[in-house]
C-alpha positions in Angstrom: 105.0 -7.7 223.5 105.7 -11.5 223.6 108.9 -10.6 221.7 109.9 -8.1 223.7 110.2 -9.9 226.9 111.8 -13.0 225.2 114.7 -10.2 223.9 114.7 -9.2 227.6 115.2 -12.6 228.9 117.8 -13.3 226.7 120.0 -10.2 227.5 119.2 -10.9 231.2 121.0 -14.6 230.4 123.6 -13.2 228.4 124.5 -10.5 230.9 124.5 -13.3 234.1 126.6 -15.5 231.8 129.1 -12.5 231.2 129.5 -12.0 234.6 130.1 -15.5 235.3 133.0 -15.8 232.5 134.8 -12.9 234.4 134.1 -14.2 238.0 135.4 -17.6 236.2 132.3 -19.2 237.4 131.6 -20.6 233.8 134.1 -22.2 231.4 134.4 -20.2 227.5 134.9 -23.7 226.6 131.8 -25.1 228.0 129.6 -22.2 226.4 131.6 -22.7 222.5 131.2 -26.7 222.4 127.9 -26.8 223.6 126.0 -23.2 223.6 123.0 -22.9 225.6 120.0 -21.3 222.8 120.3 -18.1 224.6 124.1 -18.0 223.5 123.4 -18.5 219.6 122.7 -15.1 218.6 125.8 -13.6 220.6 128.9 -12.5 218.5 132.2 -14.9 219.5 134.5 -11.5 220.1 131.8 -10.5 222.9 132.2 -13.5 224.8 135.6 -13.9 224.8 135.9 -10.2 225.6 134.0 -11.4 228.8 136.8 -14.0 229.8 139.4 -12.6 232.1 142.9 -11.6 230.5 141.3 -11.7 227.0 141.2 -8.1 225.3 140.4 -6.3 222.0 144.0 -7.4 221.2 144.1 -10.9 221.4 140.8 -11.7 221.0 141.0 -10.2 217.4 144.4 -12.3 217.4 142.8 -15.5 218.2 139.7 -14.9 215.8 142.3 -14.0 212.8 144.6 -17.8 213.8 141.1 -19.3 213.4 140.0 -17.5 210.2 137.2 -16.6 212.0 135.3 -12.9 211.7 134.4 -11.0 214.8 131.2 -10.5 213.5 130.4 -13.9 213.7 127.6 -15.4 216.5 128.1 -18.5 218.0 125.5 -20.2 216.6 127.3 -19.9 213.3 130.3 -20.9 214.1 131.4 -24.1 212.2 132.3 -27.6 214.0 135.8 -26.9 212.7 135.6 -23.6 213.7 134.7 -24.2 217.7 137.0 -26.8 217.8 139.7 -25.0 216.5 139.1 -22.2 218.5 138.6 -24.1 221.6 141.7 -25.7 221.2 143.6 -22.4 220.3 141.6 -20.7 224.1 143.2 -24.0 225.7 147.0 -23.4 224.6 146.4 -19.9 226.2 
């Protein structure tokens, strides 16, 4: 049961924190350089999918420039990886 609540807190948070990236209330850069625990576990591609003007299309476009796989979470992004794909959201 314990578990079960902590999965439903977490969705709760990841869900609020979608909402925010599309009401640009909360920066994708932010959340990649410094991801709050809650974040780890979600995949890159979802988040970004979250950000207004960011699509299937160039989300997967963006993932491919950074040689990173949409399957990948957050928490197991690399420090090259964020940085490179922070800096690749920024040019955007």
């Amino acid at each position: 049961m314990d578990a079960l609540r902590r999965a439903n807190d977490i969705r709760t948070a990841r869900a609020k924190l979608k909402k925010d990236l599309k009401a640009s209330r909360a920066s994708i850069h932010t959340i990649l350089l410094d991801p709050p625990e809650y974040v780890m576990t979600a995949k890159v591609f979802d988040m970004l999918l979250a950000v207004p003007k960011y699509g299937r299309v160039k989300t997967n476009r963006i993932l491919n420039q950074c040689r990173i796989s949409p399957s990948k979470t957050i928490g197991g992004l690399s420090e090259r990886q964020r940085t490179e794909l922070v800096s690749q959201l920024r040019h955007r």
